[in-house]
C-alpha positions as CSV (number, residue, x, y, z in Angstrom):
1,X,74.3,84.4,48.4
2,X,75.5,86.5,51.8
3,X,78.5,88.6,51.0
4,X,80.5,90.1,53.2
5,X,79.3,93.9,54.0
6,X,75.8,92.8,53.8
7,X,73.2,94.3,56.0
8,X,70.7,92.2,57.4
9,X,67.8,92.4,59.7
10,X,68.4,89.3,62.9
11,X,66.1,88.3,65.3
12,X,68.5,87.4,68.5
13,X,67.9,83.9,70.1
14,X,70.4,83.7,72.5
15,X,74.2,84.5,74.3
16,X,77.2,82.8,73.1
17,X,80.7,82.8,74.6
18,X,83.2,85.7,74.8
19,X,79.9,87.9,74.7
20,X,78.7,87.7,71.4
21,X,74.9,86.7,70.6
22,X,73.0,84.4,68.2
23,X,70.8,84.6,65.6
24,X,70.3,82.1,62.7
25,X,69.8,83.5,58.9
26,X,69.3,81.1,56.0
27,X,70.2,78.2,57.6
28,X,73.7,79.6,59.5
29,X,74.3,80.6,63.0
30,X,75.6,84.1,63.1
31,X,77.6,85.6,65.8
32,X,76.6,89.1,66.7
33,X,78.4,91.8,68.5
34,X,77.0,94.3,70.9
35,X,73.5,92.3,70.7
36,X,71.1,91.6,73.2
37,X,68.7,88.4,73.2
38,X,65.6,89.4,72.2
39,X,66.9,92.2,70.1
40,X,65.6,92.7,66.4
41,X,68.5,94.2,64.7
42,X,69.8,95.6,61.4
43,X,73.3,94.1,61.7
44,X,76.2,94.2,59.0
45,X,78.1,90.9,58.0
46,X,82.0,90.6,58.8
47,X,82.7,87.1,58.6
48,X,81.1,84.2,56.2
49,X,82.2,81.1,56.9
50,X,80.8,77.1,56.3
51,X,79.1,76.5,59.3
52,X,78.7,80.5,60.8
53,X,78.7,84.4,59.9
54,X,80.1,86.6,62.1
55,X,78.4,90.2,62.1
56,X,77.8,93.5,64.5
57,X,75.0,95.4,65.3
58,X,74.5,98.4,63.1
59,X,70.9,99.4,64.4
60,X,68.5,98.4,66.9
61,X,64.9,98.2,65.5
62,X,63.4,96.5,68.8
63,X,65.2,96.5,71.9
64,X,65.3,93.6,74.0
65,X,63.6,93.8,77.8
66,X,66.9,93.1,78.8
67,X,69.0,95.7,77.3
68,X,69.7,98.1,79.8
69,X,71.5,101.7,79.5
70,X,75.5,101.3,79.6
71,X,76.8,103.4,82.6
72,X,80.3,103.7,81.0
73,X,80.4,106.4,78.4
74,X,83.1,104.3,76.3
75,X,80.9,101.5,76.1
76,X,81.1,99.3,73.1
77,X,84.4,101.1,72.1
78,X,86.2,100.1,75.0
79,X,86.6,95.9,75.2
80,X,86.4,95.6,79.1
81,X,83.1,95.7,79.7
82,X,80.9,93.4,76.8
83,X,78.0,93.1,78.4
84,X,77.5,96.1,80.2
85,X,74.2,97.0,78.3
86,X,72.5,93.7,79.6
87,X,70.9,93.4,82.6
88,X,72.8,91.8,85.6
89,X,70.3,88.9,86.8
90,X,70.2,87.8,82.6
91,X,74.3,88.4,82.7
92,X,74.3,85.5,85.5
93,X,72.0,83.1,83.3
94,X,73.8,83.3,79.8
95,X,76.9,82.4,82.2
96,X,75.3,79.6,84.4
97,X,74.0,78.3,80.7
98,X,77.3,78.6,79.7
99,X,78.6,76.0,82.1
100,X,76.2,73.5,81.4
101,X,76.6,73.8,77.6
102,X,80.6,73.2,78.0
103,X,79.9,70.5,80.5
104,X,76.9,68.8,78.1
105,X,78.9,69.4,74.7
106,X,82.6,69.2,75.7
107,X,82.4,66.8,78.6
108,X,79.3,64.8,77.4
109,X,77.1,65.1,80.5
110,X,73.8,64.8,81.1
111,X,71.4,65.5,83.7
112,X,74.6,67.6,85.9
113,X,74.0,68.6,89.5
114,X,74.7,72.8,89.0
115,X,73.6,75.0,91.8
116,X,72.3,78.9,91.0
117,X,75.0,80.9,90.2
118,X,76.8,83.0,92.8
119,X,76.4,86.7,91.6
120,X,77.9,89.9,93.2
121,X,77.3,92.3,95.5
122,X,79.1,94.8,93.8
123,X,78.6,95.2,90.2
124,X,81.0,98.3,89.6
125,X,84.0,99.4,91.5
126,X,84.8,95.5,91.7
127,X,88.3,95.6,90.4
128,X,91.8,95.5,92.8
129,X,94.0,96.4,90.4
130,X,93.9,97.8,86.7
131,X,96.5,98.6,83.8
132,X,96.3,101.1,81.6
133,X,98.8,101.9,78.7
134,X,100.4,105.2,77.8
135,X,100.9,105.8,73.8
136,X,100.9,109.0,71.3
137,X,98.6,107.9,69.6
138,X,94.8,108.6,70.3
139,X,92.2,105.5,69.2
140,X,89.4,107.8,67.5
141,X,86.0,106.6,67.0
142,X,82.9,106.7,67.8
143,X,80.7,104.6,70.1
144,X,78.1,101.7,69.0
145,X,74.9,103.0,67.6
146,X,72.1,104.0,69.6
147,X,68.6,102.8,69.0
148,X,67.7,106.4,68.4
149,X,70.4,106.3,65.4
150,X,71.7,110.1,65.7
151,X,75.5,111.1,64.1
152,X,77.7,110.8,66.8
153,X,81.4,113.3,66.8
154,X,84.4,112.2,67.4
155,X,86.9,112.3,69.6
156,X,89.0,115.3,69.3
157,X,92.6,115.3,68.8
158,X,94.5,116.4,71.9
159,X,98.1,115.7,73.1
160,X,100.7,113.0,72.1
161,X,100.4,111.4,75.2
162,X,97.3,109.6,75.8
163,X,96.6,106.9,79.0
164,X,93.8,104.8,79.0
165,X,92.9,101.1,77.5
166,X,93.8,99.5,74.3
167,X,90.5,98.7,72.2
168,X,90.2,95.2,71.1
169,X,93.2,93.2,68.5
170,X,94.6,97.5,68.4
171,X,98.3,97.9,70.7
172,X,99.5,101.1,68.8
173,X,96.6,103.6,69.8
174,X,94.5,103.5,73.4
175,X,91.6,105.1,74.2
176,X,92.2,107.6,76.7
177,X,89.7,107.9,79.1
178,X,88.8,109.8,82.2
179,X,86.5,107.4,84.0
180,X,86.7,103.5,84.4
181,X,83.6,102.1,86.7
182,X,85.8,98.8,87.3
183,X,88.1,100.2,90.0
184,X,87.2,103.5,92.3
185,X,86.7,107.4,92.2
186,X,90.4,107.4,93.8
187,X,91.6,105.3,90.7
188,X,90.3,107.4,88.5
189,X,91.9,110.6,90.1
190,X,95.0,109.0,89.8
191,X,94.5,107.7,86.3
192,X,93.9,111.8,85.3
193,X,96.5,113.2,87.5
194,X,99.8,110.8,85.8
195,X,98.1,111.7,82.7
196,X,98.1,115.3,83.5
197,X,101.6,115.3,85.2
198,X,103.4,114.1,81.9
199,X,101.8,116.2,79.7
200,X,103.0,118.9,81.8
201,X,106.3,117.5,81.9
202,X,106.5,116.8,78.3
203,X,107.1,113.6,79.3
204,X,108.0,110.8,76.2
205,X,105.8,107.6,75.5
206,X,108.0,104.2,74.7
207,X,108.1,103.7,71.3
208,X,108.9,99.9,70.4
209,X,110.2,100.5,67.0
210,X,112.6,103.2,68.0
211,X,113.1,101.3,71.4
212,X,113.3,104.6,73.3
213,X,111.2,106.7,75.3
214,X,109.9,106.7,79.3
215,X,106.7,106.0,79.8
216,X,104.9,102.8,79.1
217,X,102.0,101.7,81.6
218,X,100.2,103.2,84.9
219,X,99.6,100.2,87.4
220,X,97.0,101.0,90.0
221,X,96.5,98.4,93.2
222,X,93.7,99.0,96.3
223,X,92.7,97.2,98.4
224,X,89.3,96.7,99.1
225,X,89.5,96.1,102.6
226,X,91.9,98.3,104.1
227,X,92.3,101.1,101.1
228,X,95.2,100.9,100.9
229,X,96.5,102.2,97.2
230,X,99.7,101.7,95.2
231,X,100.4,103.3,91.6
232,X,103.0,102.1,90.0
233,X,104.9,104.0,87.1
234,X,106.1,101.3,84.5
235,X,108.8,102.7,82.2
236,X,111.5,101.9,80.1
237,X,114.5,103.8,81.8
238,X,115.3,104.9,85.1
239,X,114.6,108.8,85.6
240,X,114.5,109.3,89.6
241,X,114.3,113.0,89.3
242,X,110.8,112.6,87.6
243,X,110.0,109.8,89.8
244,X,110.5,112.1,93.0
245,X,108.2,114.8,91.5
246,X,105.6,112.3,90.4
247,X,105.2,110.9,93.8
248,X,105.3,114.0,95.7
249,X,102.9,116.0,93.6
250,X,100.8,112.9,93.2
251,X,100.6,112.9,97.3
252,X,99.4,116.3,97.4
253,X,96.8,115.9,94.7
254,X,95.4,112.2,96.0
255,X,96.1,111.7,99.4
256,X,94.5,108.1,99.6
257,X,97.4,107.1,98.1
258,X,99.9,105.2,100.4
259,X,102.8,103.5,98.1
260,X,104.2,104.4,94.9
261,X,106.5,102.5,92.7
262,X,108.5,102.8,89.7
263,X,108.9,99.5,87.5
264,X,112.0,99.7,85.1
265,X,111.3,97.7,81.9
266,X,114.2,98.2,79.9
267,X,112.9,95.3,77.2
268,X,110.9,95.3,74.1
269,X,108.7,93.3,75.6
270,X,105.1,95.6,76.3
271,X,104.4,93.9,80.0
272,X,103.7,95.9,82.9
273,X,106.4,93.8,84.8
274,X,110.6,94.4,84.8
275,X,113.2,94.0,86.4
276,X,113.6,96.4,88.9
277,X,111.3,98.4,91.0
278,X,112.1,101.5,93.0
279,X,110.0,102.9,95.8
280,X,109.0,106.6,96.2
281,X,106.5,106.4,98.8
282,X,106.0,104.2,101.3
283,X,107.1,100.6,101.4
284,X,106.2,99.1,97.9
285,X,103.5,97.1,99.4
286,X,99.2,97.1,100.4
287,X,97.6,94.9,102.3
288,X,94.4,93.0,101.7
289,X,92.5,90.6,103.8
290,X,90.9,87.5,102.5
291,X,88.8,85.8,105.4
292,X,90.9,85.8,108.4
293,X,93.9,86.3,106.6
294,X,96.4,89.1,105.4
295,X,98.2,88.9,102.7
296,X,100.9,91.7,101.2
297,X,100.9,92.6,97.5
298,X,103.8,94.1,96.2
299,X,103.9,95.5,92.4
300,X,104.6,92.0,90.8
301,X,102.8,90.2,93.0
302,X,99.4,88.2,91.9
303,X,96.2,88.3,93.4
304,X,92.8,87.8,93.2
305,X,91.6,91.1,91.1
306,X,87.8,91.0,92.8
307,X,88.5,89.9,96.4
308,X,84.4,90.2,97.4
309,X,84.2,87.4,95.0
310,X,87.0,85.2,95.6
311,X,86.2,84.9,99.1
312,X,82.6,83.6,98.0
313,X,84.6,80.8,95.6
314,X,87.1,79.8,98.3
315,X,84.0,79.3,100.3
316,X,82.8,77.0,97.8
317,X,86.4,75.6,97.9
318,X,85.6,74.7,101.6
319,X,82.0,73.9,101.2
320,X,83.1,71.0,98.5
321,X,86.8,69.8,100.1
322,X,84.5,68.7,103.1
323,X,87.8,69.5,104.9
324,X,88.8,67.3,108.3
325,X,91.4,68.4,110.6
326,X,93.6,64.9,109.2
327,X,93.4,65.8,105.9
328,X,96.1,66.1,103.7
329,X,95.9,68.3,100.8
330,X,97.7,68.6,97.5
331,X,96.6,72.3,96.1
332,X,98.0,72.4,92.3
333,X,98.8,75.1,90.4
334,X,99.0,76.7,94.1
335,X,99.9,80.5,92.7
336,X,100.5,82.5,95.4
337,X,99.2,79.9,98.3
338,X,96.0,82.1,98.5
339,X,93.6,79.1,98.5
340,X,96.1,76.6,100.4
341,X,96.7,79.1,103.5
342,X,92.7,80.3,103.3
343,X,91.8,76.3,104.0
344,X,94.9,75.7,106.5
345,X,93.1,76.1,110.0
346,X,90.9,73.1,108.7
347,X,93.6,70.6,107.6
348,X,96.6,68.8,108.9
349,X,98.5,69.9,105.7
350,X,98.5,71.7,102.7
351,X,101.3,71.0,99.6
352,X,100.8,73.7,96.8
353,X,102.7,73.3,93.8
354,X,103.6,76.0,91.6
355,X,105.5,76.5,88.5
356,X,106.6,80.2,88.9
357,X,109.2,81.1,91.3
358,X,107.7,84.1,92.3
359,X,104.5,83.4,92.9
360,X,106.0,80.5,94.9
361,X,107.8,83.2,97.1
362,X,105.2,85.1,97.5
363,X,103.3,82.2,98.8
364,X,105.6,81.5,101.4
365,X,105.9,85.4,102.5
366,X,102.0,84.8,102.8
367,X,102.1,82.1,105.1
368,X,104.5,83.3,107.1
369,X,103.2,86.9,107.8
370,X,99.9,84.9,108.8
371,X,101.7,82.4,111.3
372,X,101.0,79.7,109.1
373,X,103.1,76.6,110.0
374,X,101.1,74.0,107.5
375,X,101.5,74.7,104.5
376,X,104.5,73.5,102.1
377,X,105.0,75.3,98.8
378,X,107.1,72.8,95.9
379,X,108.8,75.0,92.8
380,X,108.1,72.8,89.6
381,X,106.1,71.7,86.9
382,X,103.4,69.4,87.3
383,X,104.7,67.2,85.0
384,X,107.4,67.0,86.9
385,X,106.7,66.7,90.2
386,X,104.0,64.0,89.7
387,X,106.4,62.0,87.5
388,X,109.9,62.5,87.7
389,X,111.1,64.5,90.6
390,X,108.8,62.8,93.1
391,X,111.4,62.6,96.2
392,X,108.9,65.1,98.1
393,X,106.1,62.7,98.2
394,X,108.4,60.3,101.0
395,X,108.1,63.2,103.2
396,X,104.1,63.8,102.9
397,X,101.3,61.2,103.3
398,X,99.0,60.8,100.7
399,X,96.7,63.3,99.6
400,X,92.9,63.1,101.1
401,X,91.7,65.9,98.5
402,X,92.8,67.7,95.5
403,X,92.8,71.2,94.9
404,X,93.2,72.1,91.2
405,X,93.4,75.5,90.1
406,X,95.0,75.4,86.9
407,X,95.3,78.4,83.6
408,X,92.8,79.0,81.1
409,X,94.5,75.9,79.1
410,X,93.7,73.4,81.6
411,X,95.8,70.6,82.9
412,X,98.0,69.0,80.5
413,X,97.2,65.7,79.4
414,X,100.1,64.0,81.6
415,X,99.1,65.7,84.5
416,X,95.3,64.1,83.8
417,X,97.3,60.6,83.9
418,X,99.2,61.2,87.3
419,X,96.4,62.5,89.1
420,X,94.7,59.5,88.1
421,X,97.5,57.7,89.7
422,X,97.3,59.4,92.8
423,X,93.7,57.6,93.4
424,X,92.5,61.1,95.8
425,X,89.3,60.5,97.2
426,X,87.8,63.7,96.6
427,X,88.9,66.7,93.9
428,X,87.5,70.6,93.7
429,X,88.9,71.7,90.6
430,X,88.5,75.8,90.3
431,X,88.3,76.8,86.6
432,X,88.0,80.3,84.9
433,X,87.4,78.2,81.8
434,X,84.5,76.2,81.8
435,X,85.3,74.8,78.3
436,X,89.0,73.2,79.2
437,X,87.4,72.3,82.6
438,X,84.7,70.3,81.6
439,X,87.4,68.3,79.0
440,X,89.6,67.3,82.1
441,X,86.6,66.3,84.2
442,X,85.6,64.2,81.2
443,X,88.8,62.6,81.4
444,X,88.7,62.1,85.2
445,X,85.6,60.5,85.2
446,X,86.3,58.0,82.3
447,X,88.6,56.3,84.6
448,X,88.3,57.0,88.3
449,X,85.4,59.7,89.5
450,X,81.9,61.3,89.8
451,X,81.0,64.3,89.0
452,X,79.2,65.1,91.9
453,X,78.0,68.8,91.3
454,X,79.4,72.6,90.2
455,X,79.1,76.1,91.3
456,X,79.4,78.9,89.2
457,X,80.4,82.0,90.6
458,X,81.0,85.5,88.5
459,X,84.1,87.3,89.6
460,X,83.9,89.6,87.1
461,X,80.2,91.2,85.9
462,X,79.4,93.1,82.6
463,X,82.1,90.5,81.0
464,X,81.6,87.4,79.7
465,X,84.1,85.2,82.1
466,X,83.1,83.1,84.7
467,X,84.9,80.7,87.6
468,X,83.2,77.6,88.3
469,X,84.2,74.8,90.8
470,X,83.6,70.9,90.2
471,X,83.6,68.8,93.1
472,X,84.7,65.0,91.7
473,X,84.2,61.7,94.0
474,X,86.6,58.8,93.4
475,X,84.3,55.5,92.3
C-alpha cells in the first residue's frame, strides 16, 4: 500500500502538461516534478489519489540524454522556468505532442493535419516585460537535488526588503534574486538598483494585513526592437519626493532607461495595476514594432510579452485567413487590436471586439498612430454583441473570416452557438490553451466546419505553455 512520504525508484516515460513528467508504479500514473523523460529517479510521493500519485524528484540515479544543465541559478526553486533543465528541440516535441493529445482526447480527432512546431530564435532574454514583487520576507530554501546529491546551504538572511519572484502557491515571501535570463542584462540592473535604492532609503514593503506601507511591485517594459525601457514603481501611496530621487539616481546608474513611472495602488488588491500613474522620466510610454507597424505601450497597457514570437504566430494568422483585399473580418476577443491592425493592409475591414475598455482604447490609439483607417473596435461582451446588442452588424457586411483569440477559458458556450450562426467561411482561432481550444473546435465542427490543420508555435521556451492556431473551413 503507497503512503504518502514514500520514496520510490520511477523510470520516466514521458511529459505531461504544466511540466510535470510520467511514470507508471503499480498500476497508477504518477506525476513527477522536476523530471526528465528518460530519467531513473528516486522520487518521494506527495499525492495518492484513485486514478494518480503525484510525487517530486528527490535523486537522479540515471540522467536522461535530454536533461541539460539549468543556466538559471534559482532553477527548480523559482516556478518561471519548468523545463529549463530539458533540452530545447525535446521542449518543442512534448509541446507539439501536447496539441495533438488535447486535440485527440478532448476534441476526439483522428488522423489531424499539425505542421512542426514553430520554435524560437531566442531562447533567453525573450521576455518584454516582467513583474517582480517586493515583500519582508525572504523565501529560504534550497534548490532541487543534483545528480551528484551534495548538501546544499541556504540562503542567508539579509534585509526586510527583498525583490524578486514569488515561488509557486507562496504570496507572503519572494525569492529575491539578482539575475532573471527571461528579460535583459539592463533588466536586471534595474531589478538590483530599486532593490538597492530602498534599502538605502529604508524604504517600507506593503503589508496587506496592516494595509500600510509603500512599496509593492517593480514593473520593467523594453522593447525589443527599439530598446526602449520603462520601470515602473507600483506602490500603495503617493510619495513624489522618493519618486524624484528614484528616477534620477536610477538615470545615472542605467542609462538605457528612457521612462519611469509610478503606479499608485491604494487597494488591498496585490495587482501591479491602479489607479493612477505619475511620470518621472520621459513620457510614460515605449515603443515597439510588430511587422510594419508601431505601437505605444504605456504602463497598463497589454502586449504581446515575446514580440520575436508573436510576429511568427500573426504570420500564421495570415498564412491561414488566406486574406483578400474584399474581405471582411470579425477579430474577437480583439485585445489591444494587435492582430486586427497587423492583417489590415490585406483586407477591406477589420471589426474587433473586446470586452475591456481599455484595451479597447488602446486599440484605437494603435490604429491611429499607424494611419489605420480600417479597423473598427466594439466595447462588449461577446455574448452580447452576437445576441443582443447587434445594431452594429447593419453597418458592416458580413464576415468572410473569423479571427478568434479568446482567454485561457475558451469561448463561452453561447458564443460557440452565435458563431455558428454567423455561417463564416473560414475561422483561425489563436489559443494559448490547447485543451479549451480543442473543446470549441469540437463543437464547431459538430455542426458547421473542418478542421483543416494547426500550428503550434512556442512563445515562451523552458515553460510548459504553448499558442497554437486552428484554421476551420465551413462544410
Amino acid at each position: 500500500m503507497l503512503k504518502r512520504g514514500d520514496e520510490v525508484q520511477l523510470e520516466i516515460t514521458n511529459a505531461a502538461f504544466e511540466g510535470k513528467a510520467v511514470a507508471r508504479h503499480e498500476g497508477l500514473v504518477v506525476f513527477v516534478e522536476n523530471a526528465v523523460p528518460g530519467d531513473l529517479v528516486i522520487a518521494k510521493l506527495l499525492k495518492i489519489k484513485k486514478s494518480f500519485v503525484e510525487a517530486k524528484v528527490v535523486r537522479v540515479e540515471r540522467p536522461s540524454p535530454l536533461r541539460v544543465m539549468p543556466r538559471c541559478q534559482y532553477f527548480g526553486v523559482c516556478g518561471g522556468c519548468k523545463w529549463q533543465h530539458v533540452d530545447y528541440q525535446a521542449q518543442l516535441r512534448f509541446k507539439q505532442q501536447q496539441v495533438v493529445d488535447s486535440f485527440e482526447r478532448i476534441g476526439g480527432f483522428s488522423n489531424i493535419n499539425i505542421l512542426p512546431i514553430t520554435g524560437a530564435d531566442d531562447i533567453y532574454f525573450y521576455r518584454g516585460k516582467m513583474e517582480y514583487s517586493f515583500a519582508e520576507k525572504q523565501w529560504l530554501t534550497s534548490p532541487p537535488p543534483k545528480i551528484e546529491s551534495e548538501p546544499i546551504a541556504e540562503i542567508e538572511e539579509q534585509s526586510p526588503i527583498f525583490l524578486g519572484l514569488h515561488v509557486p502557491q507562496r504570496y507572503d515571501k519572494v525569492l529575491d534574486i539578482d539575475e532573471c535570463h527571461l528579460q535583459s542584462v539592463v533588466s536586471n540592473q534595474i531589478l538590483n538598483f530599486t532593490r538597492e535604492f530602498a534599502r538605502r532609503n529604508h524604504l517600507d514593503v506593503y503589508d496587506s494585513d496592516r494595509n500600510s506601507g509603500f512599496l509593492r511591485f517593480l514593473v520593467i517594459r523594453e522593447s525589443k526592437k527599439t530598446k526602449e525601457t520603462m520601470a515602473n514603481l507600483v506602490t500603495f501611496e503617493n510619495r513624489p519626493d522618493i519618486m524624484k530621487h528614484y528616477a534620477a539616481e536610477l538615470k545615472t546608474s542605467v542609462e538605457q532607461v528612457t521612462t519611469v513611472v509610478n503606479t499608485i495602488n491604494s487597494k488591498k488588491a496585490q495587482i501591479a495595476f491602479g489607479e493612477t500613474e505619475n511620470v518621472y522620466l520621459g513620457n510614460g510610454w515605449i515603443h515597439e514594432r510588430l511587422g510594419s507597424h508601431n505601437f505605444s505601450i504605456s504602463a497598463s497597457s497589454f502586449f504581446q510579452t515575446n514580440v520575436a514570437q508573436a510576429e511568427k504566430l500573426y504570420g500564421v494568422v495570415k498564412e491561414f485567413g488566406e486574406f483578400k483585399s474584399t474581405d471582411t473580418v470579425f477579430d474577437l476577443y480583439s485585445g489591444t487590436g494587435s492582430i486586427a491592425i497587423f492583417i489590415s493592409d490585406l483586407v477591406k475591414e477589420v471589426v474587433g471586439i473586446e470586452s475591456v475598455e481599455s484595451a479597447l482604447r488602446d486599440a484605437e490609439k494603435n490604429a491611429l498612430a499607424n494611419s489605420i483607417t480600417n479597423c473598427h473596435f466594439l466595447l462588449g461582451d461577446l455574448k452580447d454583441r452576437l445576441t443582443k446588442d447587434t445594431s452594429w452588424m447593419s453597418s458592416h457586411p458580413k464576415s468572410d473570416v473569423l479571427v478568434i483569440d479568446p482567454p485561457r477559458n475558451g469561448m463561452h458556450p453561447k458564443v460557440v452557438e452565435e458563431i455558428l450562426g454567423l455561417a463564416t467561411e473560414r475561422i483561425v482561432y489563436v489559443s494559448c490553451n490547447p485543451a479549451t481550444q480543442a473543446r470549441d473546435v469540437e463543437l464547431l465542427c459538430a455542426e458547421k466546419y473542418q478542421l483543416i490543420r494547426l500550428q503550434p508555435v512556442d512563445m515562451f521556451p523552458h515553460t510548459f505553455h504553448i499558442e497554437n492556431v486552428a484554421l476551420l473551413h465551413r462544410r
